[in-house]
matplotlib code that plots the C-alpha trace (Angstrom):
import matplotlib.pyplot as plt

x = [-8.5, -9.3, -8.5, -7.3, -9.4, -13.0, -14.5, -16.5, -19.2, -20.5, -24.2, -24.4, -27.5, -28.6, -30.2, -28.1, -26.6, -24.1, -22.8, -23.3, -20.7, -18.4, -18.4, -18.3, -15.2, -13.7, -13.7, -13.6, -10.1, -10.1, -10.3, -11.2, -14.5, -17.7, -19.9, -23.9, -25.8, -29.3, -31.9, -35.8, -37.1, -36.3, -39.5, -37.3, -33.9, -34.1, -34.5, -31.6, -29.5, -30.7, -29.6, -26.7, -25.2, -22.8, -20.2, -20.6, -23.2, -22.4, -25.3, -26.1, -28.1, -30.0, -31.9, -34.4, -35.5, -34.9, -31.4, -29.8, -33.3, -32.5, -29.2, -29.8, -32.4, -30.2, -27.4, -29.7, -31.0, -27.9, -24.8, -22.3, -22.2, -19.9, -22.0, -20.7, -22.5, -21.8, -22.4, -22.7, -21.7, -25.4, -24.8, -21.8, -23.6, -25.4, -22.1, -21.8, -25.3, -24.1, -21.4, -23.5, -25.8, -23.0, -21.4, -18.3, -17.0, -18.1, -16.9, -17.7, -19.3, -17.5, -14.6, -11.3, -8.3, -8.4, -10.6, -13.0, -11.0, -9.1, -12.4, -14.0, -10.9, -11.3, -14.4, -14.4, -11.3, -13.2, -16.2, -13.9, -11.7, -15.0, -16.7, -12.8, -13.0, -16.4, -15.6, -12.4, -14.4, -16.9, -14.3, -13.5, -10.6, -11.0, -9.8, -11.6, -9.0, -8.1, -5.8, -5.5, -4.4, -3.2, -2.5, -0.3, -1.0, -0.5, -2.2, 1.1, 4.9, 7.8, 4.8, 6.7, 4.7, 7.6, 9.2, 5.6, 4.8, 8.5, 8.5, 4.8, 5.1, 8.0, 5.8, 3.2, 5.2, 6.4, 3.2, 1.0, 3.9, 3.1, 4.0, 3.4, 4.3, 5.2, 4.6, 6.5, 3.5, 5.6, 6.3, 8.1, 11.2, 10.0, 12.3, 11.8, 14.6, 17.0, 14.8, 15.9, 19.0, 17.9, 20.0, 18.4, 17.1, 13.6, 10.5, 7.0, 7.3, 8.8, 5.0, 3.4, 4.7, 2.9, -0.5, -1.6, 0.1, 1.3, 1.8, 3.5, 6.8, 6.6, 5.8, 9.0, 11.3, 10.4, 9.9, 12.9, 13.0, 14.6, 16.4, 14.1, 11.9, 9.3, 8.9, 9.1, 8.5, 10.5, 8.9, 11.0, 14.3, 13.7, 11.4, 10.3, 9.0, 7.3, 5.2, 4.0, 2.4, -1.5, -4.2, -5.9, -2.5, -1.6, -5.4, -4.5, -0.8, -2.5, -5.3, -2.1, -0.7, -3.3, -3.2, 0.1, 0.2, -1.8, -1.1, 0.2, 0.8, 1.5, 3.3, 1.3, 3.4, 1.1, 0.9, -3.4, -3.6, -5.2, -2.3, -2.6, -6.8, -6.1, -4.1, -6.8, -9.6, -7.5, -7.4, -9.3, -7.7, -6.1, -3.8, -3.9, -0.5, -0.9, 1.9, 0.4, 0.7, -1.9, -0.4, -0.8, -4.1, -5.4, -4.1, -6.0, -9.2, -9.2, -8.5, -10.9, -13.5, -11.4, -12.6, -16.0, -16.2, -14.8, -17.2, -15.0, -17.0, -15.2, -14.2, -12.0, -10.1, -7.4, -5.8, -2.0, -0.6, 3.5, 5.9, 3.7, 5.0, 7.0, 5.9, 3.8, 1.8, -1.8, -3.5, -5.2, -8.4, -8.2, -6.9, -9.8, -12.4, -11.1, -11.1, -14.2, -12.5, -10.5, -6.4, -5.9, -2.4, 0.5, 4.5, 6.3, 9.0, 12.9, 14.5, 18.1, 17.4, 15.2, 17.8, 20.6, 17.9, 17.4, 21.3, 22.1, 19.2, 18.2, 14.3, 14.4, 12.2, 15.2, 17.8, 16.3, 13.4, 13.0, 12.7, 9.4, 9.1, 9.8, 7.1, 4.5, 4.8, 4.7, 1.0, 0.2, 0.4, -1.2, -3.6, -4.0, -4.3, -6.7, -9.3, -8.3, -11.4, -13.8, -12.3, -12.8, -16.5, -16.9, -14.9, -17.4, -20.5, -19.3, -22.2, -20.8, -22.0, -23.4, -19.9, -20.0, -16.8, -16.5, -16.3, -13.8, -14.0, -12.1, -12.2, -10.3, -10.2]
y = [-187.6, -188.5, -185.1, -185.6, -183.0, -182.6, -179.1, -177.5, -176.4, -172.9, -172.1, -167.8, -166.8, -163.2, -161.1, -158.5, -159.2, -157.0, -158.9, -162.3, -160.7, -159.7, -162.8, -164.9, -163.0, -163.0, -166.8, -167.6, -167.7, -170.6, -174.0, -175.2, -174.0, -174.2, -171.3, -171.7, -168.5, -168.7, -165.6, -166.0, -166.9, -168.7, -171.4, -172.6, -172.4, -175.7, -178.0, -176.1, -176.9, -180.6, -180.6, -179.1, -180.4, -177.2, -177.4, -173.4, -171.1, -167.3, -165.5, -161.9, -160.3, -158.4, -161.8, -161.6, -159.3, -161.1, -162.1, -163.1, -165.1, -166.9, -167.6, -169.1, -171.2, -172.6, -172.8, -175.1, -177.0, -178.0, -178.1, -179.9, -177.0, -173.6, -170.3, -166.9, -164.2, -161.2, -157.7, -154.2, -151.4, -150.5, -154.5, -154.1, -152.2, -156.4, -157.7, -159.3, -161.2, -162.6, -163.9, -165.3, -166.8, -169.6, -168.8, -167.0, -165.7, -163.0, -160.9, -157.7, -156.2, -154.5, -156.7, -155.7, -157.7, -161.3, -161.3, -163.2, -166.3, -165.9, -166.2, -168.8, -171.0, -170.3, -171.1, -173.8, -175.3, -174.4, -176.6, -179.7, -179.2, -178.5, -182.2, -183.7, -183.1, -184.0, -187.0, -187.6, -186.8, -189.4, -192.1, -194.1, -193.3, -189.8, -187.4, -186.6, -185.2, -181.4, -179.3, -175.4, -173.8, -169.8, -168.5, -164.7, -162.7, -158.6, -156.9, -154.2, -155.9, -155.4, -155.6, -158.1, -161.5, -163.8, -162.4, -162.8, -165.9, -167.7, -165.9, -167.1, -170.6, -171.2, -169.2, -171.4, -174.3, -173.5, -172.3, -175.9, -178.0, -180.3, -180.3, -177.0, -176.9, -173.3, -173.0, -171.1, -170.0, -167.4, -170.0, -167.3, -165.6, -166.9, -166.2, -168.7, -170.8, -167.4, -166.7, -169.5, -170.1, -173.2, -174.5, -177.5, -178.7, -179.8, -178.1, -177.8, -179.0, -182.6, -183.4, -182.6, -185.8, -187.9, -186.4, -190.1, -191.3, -188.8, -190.5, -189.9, -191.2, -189.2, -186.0, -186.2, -186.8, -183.7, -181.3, -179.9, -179.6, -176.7, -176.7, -174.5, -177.7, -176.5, -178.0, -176.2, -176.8, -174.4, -172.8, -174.1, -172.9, -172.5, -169.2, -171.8, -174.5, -171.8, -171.0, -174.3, -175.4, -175.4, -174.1, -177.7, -179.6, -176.9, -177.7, -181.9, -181.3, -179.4, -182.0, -184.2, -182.0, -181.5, -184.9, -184.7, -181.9, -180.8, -177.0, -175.3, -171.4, -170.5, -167.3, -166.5, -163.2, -160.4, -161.5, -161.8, -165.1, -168.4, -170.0, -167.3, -167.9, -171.0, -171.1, -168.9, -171.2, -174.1, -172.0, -171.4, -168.0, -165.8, -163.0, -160.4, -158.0, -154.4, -151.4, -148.5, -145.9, -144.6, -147.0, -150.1, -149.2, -148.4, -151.7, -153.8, -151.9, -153.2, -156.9, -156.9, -155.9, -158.8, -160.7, -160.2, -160.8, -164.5, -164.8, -165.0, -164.2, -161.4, -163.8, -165.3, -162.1, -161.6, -157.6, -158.3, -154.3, -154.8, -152.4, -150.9, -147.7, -145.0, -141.3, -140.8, -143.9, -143.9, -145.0, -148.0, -146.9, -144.8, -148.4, -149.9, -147.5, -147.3, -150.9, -151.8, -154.3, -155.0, -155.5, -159.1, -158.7, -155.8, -156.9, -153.6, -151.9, -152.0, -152.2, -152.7, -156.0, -157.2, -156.5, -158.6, -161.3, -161.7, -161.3, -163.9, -166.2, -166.7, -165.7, -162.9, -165.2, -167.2, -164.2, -162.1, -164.7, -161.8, -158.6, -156.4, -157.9, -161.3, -161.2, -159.5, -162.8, -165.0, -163.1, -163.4, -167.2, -167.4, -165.9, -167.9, -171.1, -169.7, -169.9, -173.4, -174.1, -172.0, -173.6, -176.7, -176.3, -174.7, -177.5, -179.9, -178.0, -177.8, -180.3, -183.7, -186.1, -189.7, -191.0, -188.9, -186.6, -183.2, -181.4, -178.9, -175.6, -174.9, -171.4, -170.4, -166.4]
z = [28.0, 31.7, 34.0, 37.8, 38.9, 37.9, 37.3, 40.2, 39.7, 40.9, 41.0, 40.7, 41.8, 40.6, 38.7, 37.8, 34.1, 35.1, 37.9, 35.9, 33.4, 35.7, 37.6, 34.5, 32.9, 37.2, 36.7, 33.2, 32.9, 35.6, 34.6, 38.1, 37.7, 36.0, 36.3, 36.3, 36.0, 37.8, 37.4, 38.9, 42.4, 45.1, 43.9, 41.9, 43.1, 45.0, 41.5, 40.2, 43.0, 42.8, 39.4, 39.4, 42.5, 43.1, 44.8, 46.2, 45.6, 44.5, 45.8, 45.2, 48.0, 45.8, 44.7, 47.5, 49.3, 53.1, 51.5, 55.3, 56.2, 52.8, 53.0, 56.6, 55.0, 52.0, 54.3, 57.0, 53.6, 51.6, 54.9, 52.3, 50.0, 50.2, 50.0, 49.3, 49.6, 47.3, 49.2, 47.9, 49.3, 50.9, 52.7, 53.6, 57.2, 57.4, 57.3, 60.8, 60.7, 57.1, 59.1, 62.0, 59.4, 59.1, 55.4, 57.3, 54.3, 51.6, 48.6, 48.0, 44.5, 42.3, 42.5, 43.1, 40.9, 41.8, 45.4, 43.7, 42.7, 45.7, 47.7, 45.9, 46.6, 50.1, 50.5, 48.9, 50.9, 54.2, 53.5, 52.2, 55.3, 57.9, 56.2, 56.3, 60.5, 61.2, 59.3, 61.6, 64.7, 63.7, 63.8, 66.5, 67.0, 67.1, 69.9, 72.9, 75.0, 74.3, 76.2, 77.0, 73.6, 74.1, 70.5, 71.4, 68.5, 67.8, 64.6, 65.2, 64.0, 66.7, 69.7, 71.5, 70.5, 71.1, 74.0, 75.4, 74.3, 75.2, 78.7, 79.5, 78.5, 80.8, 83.9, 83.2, 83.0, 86.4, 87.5, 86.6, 86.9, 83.5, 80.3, 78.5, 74.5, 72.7, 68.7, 66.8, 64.4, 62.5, 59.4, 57.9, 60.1, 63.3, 66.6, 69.2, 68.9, 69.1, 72.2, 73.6, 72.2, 70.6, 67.2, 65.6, 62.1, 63.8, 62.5, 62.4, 58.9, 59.7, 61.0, 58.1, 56.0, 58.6, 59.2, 58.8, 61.6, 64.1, 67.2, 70.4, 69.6, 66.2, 67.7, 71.3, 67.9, 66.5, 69.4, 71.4, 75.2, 76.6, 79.6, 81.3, 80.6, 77.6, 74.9, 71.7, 68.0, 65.9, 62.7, 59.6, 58.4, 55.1, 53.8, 50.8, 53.5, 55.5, 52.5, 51.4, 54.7, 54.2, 56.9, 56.4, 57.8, 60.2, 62.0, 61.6, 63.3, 66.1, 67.2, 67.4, 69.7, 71.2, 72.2, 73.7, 75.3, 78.1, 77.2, 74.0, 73.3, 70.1, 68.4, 65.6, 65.6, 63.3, 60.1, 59.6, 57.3, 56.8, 59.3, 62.3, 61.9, 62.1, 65.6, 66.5, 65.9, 67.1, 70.6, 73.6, 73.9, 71.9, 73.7, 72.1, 72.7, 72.2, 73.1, 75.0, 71.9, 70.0, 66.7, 68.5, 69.8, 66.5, 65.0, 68.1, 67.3, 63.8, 64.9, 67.2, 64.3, 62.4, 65.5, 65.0, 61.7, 62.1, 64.7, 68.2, 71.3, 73.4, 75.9, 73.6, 73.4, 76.3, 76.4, 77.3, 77.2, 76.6, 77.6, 79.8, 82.4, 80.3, 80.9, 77.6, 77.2, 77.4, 80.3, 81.2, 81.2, 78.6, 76.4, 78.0, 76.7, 73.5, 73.2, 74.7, 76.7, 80.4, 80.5, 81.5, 81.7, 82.0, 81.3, 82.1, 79.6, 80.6, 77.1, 78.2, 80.4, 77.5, 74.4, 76.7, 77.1, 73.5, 72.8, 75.2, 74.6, 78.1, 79.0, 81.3, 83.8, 84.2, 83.5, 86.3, 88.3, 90.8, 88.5, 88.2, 84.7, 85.9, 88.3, 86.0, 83.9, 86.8, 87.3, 84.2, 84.4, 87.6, 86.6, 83.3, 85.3, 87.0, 83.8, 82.9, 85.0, 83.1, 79.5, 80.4, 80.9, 78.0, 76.3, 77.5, 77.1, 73.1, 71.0, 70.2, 67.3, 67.7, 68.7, 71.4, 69.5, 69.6, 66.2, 66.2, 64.1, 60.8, 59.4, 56.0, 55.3]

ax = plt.figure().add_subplot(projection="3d")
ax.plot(x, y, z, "-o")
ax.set_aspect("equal")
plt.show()
């Protein structure tokens, strides 16, 4: 009987019987996959992988002894194919030049309860969704305009992402006088539309029916213009549509967007998932919001480590510190030594005027245009517009294929 979707197959290359079990009784319960077991050298390695045309390659670092040089190698020699390296403990100190060496993802040995299958999946789905872009930006009617893209994210829940990110996009809208767009990217319990005391049925999820065919007149349906003259897309209503929207159609909604609007900031909130890494790969910056307290601080430090790992340069990374000014919090440069890193931005704390904002929906930058937090933002912004400059040379300095496209980046973690 015919089947609707083929096995993969998976090429594990190692020579640790051990592993090889473990792997084989990891996947065997999976009937997506076909596993391939490969012990020897790496003579031989390249007529196995001619004849077995793997979709991803498991490869165990212990197979050769220059195990990074190798993987860059196979990586450089076979582009259509997934690799995942599998690390032990005594790699795990490599970890950041496997990452550089282009596989992005890895899995560690032993394996904990279903990480393997999990990660497999994933990368797996980042290689079909990296060939399904270039493939788009090879087209002719591919995009070659792109816009400033913020994506406000903190590692810490209850930092302040949405206030931030709701307050900012209307100073910068006021600041650059065009359109700005803010993304709810909390698919699950997201606040902008209380914010800003928006009530409509519109979501991010009405897009994703037409990927094929999101134009502009699509797209100014679906979006809601506040009266402070943002637009916004709302995160869905429903918990259940929330959960079924996939990384690969988030990154296809937002090079519509893209398209339409000259800049976006998002609200990916602090959830760490294949959505936020998205709206972070999607973005020329990502904002990251951290309290003044050691908890907060603690959290950034991680991310930024997260950071590395998914390869962002440090300039990507903008220090926003949020409530900023009571007695006990740490310093400045105290936050900057410990993060390794300079404040871009300060929004000063004044609960009372804030919790009225949010119960009234009215953005404290139009609540209060004049007050010390109203005029922090307003830096912010100004001070945002003033690296639009720097992205956009960096935007065209990125490679382009024969069609003279760019190629946008896809990550799935």
């Amino acid at each position: 009987m015919p089947t609707n979707n083929p096995l993969k197959t998976i090429l594990l290359v190692s020579n640790n019987q051990d592993l090889i079990e473990t792997t084989r009784t990891n996947l065997g319960s999976n009937e997506l996959y076909d596993l391939i077991a490969e012990m020897g050298n790496r003579e031989k390695l390249s007529d196995i992988i001619a004849e077995t045309q793997p979709k991803l390659i498991l490869f165990d670092f212990d197979f050769d002894p220059e195990p990074i040089q190798f993987v860059q190698e196979l990586i450089n020699a076979y582009p259509q194919i997934a690799f995942l390296p599998i690390l032990t403990e005594a790699h795990m100190a490599n970890a950041d030049q496997v990452m550089l060496t282009g596989a992005r993802v890895f899995v560690k040995y032993p394996y904990q309860q279903d990480t393997l299958s999990l990660t497999v999946k994933r990368a797996i789905g980042y290689k079909q969704s990296e060939q399904a872009i270039s493939e788009l930006a090879s087209t002719p009617e591919a995009p070659t305009k792109h816009s400033h893209v913020f994506t406000v994210f903190s590692p810490k829940g209850g930092a302040g992402t949405t206030t931030f990110a709701v307050n900012l996009a209307i100073s910068l809208h006021k600041q650059v006088k065009e359109d700005v767009l803010l993304i709810d990217g909390k698919l699950l319990f997201g606040h902008v539309p209380l914010h800003l005391n928006i009530r409509t049925g519109n979501s991010l999820t009405d897009l994703i029916p037409h990927l094929a065919m999101l134009d502009k007149r699509l797209i100014r349906q679906v979006v809601v213009q506040h009266v402070s003259g943002i637009y916004v897309l709302p995160s869905p209503l429903s918990i259940f549509d929330g959960q079924g929207v996939r990384a690969e159609d988030l990154f296809t909604v937002l090079q519509a967007l893209q398209l339409e609007f000259p800049h976006i900031i998002i609200d990916a909130g602090s959830h760490l998932n294949e959505n936020s890494v998205t709206f972070m790969d999607a973005s020329n910056k990502i904002m990251l919001v951290a309290n003044p307290n050691i908890a907060a601080l603690r959290d950034a430090r991680q991310f930024m480590e997260v950071a590395t790992s998914l390869s962002y340069p440090m300039d990507k990374i903008m220090l926003i510190l949020y409530g900023a000014g009571k007695r006990l919090d740490i310093k400045q440069e105290e936050i900057e030594n410990i993060l390794k890193m300079k404040v871009f931005g300060i929004i000063p704390a004044d609960g009372d005027q804030m919790r009225r904002s949010l119960n009234e929906g009215v953005p404290i930058v139009i609540m209060k245009p004049t007050c010390p937090i109203s005029r922090a933002y307003k830096g912010v912004a100004k001070k945002l517009f003033k690296t639009f400059e720097d992205i956009d040379a960096k935007e065209s300095e990125k490679p382009v294929n024969g069609s003279g496209k760019r190629v946008k980046r896809f990550f799935i973690f």
